[in-house]
N, C-alpha and C positions, 0 to 999 in steps of 0.2 A: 556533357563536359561541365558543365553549369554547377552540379552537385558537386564536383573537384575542387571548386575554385570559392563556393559561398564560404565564407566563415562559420557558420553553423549549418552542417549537412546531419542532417536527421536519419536520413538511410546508411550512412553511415555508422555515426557516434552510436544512437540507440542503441541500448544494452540488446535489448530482445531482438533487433534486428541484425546484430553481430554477432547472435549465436544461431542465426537463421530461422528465427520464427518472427511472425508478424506482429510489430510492435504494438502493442497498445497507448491509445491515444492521451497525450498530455504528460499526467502520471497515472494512469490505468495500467495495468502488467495483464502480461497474457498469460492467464489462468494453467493452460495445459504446460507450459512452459516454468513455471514456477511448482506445477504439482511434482513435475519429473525431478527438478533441484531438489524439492521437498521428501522425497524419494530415495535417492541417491544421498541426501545429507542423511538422513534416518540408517541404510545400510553402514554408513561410512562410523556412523556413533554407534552402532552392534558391535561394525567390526573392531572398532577402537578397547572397545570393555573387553570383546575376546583379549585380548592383550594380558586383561588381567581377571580369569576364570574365578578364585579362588577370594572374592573381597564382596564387603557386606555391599559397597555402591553398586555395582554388578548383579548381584542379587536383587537386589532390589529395581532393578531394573526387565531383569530376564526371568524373576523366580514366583514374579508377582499374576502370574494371568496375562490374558490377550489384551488388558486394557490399559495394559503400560504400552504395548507399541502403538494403539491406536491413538495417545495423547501424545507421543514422541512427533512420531508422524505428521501430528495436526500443529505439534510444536514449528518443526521444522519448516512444514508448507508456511506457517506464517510468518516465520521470520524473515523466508523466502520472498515473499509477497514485501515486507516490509523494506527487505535489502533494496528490493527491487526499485520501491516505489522512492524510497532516498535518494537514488543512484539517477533515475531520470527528474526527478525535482531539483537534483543539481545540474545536469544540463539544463531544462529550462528556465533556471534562473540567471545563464549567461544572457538570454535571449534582453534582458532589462538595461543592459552595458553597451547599447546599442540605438541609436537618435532615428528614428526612422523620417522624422520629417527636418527638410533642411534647416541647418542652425543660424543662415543668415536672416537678418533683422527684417530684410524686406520680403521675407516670403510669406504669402498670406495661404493659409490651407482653405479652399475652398472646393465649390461642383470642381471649378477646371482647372484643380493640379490634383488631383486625388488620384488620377495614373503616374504623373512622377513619383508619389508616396510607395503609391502598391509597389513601382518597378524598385524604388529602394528598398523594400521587404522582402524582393525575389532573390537583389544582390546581396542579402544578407543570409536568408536562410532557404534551402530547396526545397521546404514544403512549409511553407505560413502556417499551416491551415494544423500543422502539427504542434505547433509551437503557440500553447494558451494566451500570451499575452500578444503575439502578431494575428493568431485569429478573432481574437477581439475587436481591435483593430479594423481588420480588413474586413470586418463584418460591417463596421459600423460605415466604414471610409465605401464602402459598396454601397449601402443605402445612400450618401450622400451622394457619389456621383448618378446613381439613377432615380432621385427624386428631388435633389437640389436643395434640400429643404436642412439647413446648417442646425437648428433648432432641435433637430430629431437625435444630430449625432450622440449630445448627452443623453439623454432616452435610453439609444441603443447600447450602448455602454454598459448604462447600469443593468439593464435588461441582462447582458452578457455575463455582467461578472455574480449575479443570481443564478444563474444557469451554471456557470462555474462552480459556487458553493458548494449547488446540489451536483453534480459532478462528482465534486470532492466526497461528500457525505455517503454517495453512493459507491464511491471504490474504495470504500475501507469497510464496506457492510460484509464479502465475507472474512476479513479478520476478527470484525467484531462478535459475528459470529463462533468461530473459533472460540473464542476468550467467554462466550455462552455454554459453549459444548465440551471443552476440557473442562471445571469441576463436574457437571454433570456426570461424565465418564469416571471420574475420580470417585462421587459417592455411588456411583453400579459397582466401582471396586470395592468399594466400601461395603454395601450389602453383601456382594459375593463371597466378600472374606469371612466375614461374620455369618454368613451361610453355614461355608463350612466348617470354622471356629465350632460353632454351635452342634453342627453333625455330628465331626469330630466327638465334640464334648459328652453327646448321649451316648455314643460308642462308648467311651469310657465308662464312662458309670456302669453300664449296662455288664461290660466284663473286666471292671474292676476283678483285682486277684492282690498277687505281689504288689510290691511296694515299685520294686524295676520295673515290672511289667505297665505299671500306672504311667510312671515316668514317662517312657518311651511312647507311650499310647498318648501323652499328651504335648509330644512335639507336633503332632497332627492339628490341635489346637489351637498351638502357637504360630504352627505357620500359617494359619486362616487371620487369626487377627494381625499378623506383620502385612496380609494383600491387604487388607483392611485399613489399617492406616498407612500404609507407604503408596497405597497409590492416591491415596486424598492427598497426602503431601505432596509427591508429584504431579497432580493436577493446580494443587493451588498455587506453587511456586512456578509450575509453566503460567499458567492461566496471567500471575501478577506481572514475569517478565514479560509476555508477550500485551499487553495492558501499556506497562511504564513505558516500552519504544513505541507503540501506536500513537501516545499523549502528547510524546514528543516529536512524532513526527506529525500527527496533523495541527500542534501548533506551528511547527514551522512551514507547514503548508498554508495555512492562514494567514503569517505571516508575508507569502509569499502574495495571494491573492491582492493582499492588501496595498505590496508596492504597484503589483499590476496596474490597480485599481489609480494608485498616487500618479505612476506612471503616466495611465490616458490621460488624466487631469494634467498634466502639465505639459504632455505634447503633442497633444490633440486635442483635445477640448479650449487647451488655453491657446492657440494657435488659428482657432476657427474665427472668420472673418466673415460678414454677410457683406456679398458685393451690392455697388448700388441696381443692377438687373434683377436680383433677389428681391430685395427689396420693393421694387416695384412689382413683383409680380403677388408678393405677400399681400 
């Protein structure tokens, strides 16, 4: 009943867990779950271009070799992946609008009110531990109650929001990838055209005759060198959009880490008192 009534329920809202698969933690997306979106947005742009059989964009899309769907594809998964990771970086960022340690004057956070903290964490959100800036927190507010030691809690903080960074760094490795493996794909298109541009081209020569006959013998050519650059074009124009939204999305995940970061400093860190028992045991 508890997840009904928190203000941020997680099993819930989460994207990945409202279309029934298991969410990934923080902003981490679940891989299998994003490939099939990735999947399904790729048949859905096939089937859109069928629309219109008879146009150079079409063509260029369906007329080019296998290596235009496998860049659509990778297009798609990472957009996928990107939408994703947006959509859950904006619910955790509700998590910041929210005072988890009391606001009147006389409260001192210390070893023995860090259960009234936690239990305010619980009425706020039904898994802490899912939510980056309460598991920080409740990382830190755990060592305090089981080693008493007020000193540590800045420590553990910083400790946390490092582990956080690398987190972050590590759940956009494979977009980044991606954005390594679409030109690549683009110059294999580029070879393969020019492959057979080039084939093409000794065939000609070879039974050269008429003037028609040349002609027609060199739309074979032509159409090696159009794989040839239209799908470098298509890689580098995916490869850039898929680039510019990561840029901007992991600044505003940075940005994000860092109110975290302002966050514990002002109501936790700045809230910690050392009682006089502490003290003497220091």
């Amino acid at each position: 009943m508890q997840s009904e009534e928190v203000p941020l329920c997680w099993a819930r809202a989460d994207i990945e867990q409202r279309l029934g698969f298991r969410g990934g933690r923080f902003t981490r997306v679940n891989n299998l779950l994003t490939f099939l979106l990735g999947v399904l947005l790729t048949i859905a742009f096939y089937g859109g271009l069928m629309l219109f059989p008879s146009n150079w964009f079409t063509d260029m899309f369906t007329q080019r070799g296998w290596v235009q769907y496998i860049v659509v594809l990778l297009t798609c998964w990472s957009l996928v992946i990107l939408l994703f990771k947006w959509l859950k970086l904006v619910y955790q960022r509700r998590a910041l609008a929210f005072e988890i340690v009391p606001a009147t004057p006389d409260f001192v956070l210390s070893s023995a009110t860090v259960d009234e903290v936690i239990n305010r964490l619980y009425a706020i959100a039904d898994a802490p531990k899912q939510f980056l800036l309460f598991n920080r927190v409740t990382v830190a507010l755990s060592n305090l109650r089981n080693l008493g030691r007020v000193a540590d809690v800045d420590d553990i903080l910083r400790s946390q929001a490092e582990q956080d960074e690398s987190g972050m760094e590590t759940s956009y490795a494979l977009v980044q990838g991606f954005v390594w493996a679409i030109p690549v794909l683009g110059f294999i298109g580029t070879v393969i055209g020019l492959s057979e541009a080039i084939g093409s081209f000794s065939g000609v020569l070879a039974e050269a005759g008429e003037i028609d006959e040349l002609a027609v013998a060199l739309r074979g050519v032509t159409s090696g060198l159009a794989t040839a650059f239209e799908t470098t074009l298509v890689a580098l124009v995916a490869a850039l959009i898929i680039q510019m939204v990561l840029t901007f999305e992991r600044k505003s995940e940075e940005e994000f880490l860092a109110s975290c970061s302002e966050y514990c400093g002002r109501h936790v860190v700045g809230r910690l008192r050392i009682m006089p028992f502490e003290q003497v045991a220091e």
